[in-house]
N, C-alpha and C positions, 0 to 999 in steps of 0.2 A: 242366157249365160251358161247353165248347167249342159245344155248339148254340146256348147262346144268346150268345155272343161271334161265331160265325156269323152270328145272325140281326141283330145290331145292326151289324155292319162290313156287312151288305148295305143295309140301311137306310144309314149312312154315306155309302160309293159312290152310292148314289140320293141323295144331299144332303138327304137327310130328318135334319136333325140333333135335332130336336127327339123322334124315334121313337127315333133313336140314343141321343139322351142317359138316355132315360127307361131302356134295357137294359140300358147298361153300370153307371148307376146303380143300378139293382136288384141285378147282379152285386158290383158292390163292397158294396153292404148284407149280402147272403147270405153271400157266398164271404171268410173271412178273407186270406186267402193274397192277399199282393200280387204280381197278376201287370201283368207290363211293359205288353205290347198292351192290357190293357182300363185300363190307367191314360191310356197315350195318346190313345187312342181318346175315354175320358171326358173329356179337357181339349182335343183335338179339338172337340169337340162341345160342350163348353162354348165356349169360345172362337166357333167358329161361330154361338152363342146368344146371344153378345153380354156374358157370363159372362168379361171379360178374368182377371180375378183370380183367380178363380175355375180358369180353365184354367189358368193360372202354377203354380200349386198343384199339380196334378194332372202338368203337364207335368213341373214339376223331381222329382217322386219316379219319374215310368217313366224319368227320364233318369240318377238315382242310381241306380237298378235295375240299368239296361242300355248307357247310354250312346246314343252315336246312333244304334247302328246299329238302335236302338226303332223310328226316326222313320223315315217314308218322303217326309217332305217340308220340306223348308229352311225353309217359310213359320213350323212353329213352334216349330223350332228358334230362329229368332229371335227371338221373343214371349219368350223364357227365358234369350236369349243373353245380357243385364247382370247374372239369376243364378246363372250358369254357367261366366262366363269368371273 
């Protein structure tokens, strides 16, 4: 699971969202277990893809998961902030 959470957060950082989205999406298909970072990650890159709803989704459960300190950037924090606060 972690190689390929690896290979899509590098994809990420290179703004290849569309590469991104396609990994973590195969991850959350395969892997049951909700994990925090590839929830973020996947509504990251949703959002990035133009996916607003889509990423809200994704955002508010790695943020019930974990809370902020999931998130390494304010930008989507606030995409979630009116279903959060």
């Amino acid at each position: 699971m972690w190689t390929l959470a690896a290979i899509g957060d590098s994809h990420y950082m290179l703004r290849e969202f569309v590469s991104a989205r396609g990994i973590f999406e195969q991850m959350l298909n395969e892997y049951k277990e909700m994990n925090p970072f590839v929830l973020v990650r996947y509504g990251e890159c949703l959002y990035e893809t133009g996916d607003i709803e889509g990423a809200r989704k994704y955002l508010v459960a790695a943020y019930e998961l974990e809370g902020e300190d999931v998130f390494d950037n304010d930008k989507y924090l606030k995409v979630i902030s009116d279903l959060i606060s």
